[in-house]
N, C-alpha and C positions, 0 to 999 in steps of 0.2 A: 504494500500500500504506500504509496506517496499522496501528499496534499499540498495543498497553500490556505491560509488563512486570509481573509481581506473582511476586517470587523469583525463581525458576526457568522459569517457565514464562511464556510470550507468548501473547495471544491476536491473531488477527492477520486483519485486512480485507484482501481484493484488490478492485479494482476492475474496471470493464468495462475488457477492452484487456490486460489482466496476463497475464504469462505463468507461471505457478504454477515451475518449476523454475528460472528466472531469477529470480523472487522470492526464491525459498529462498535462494539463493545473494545477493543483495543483502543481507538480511537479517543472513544467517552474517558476511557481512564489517561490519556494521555495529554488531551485538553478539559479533562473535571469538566465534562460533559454530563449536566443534570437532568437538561430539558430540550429539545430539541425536534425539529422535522426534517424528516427525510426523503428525498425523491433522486430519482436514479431510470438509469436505462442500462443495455450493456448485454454480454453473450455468456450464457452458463450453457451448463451439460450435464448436470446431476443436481437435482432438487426436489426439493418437497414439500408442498403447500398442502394446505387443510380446509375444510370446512368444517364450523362448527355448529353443531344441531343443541338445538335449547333442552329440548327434549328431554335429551339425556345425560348431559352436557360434557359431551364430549366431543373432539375433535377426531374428526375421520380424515388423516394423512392418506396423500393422494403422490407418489413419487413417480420422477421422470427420470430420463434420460434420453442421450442424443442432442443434437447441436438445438439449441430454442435463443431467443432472441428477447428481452428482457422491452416490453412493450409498455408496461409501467410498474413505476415500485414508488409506493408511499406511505411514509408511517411516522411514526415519534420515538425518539430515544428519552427517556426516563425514568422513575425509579419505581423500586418498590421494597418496604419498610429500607428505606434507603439505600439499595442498593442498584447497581444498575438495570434498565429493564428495555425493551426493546421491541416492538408492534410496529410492524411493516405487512402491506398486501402487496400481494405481487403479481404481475398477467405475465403469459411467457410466449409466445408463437413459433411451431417450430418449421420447418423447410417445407409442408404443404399449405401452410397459411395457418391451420390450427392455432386454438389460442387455448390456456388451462391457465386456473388463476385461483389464489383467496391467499388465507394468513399463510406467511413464508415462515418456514421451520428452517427452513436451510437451504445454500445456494451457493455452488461451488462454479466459478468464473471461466469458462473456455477459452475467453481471448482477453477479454478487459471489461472495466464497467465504468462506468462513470457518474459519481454519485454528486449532491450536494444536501448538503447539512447545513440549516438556518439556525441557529444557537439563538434561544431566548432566556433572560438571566431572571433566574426563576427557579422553582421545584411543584412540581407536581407530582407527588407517589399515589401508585395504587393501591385497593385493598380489594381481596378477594369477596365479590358479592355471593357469599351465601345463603342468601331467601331465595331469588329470583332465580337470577340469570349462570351461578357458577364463572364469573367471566371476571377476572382482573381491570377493575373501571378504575378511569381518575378517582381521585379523592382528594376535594378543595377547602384545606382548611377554613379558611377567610373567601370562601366560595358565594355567590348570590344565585339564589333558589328562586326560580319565578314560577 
């Protein structure tokens, strides 16, 4: 991974071999990265996205392989009980136009990727909702409730 800094915001290289969520995460710890969004494009070959059913709540991992094309990635880096935390969705397209997409578990880089992270100075941790939904939501201290 290589970057550059300009303010707030990082533009940032993976290489072939990178794992895009363990990037993020190297990164957060490297610039004390609390709070932040994420978008990206770029070429992987081995990944695994989810859907998640309320239902039962669980995530049902959907993995790929073979050249795919990173058509969007967006999410937030963040925390939880302060530690680092990481919510990205991902679409992918591979050489017949197909697309597969939802939360990204993991995404390992074929050629490059090209990410940017908008740094807001700030924390926002999650806490895990267990009435509803089973799902790691914000949680705003000093939040307004309308």
């Amino acid at each position: 991974m290589e970057y550059k800094r300009f303010g707030n915001t990082l533009y940032v290289r993976l290489d072939r071999g990178e794992e895009i969520i363990d990037s993020m995460r190297r990164l957060a710890g490297a610039e004390n990265i609390r709070l932040a969004e994420v978008r990206g494009l770029g070429a992987i070959d081995d990944f695994t996205v989810g859907v998640y059913d309320v239902g039962t709540w669980k995530y049902h991992p959907l993995s790929f392989t073979g050249q795919h094309e990173i058509t969007s990635l967006f999410g937030t880096i963040n925390t939880m009980d302060g530690a680092f935390y990481c919510h990205i969705h991902m679409t992918a397209g591979n050489i017949t136009g197909a697309v597969v997409g939802g939360h990204l578990n993991r995404a390992v880089i074929s050629a490059t990727a090209e990410l940017v992270v908008t740094v807001t100075d700030g924390t926002v941790d999650r806490v895990k909702d267990e009435a509803v939904t089973g799902l790691n939501l914000f949680s705003f201290e000093d939040g307004v409730k309308l």
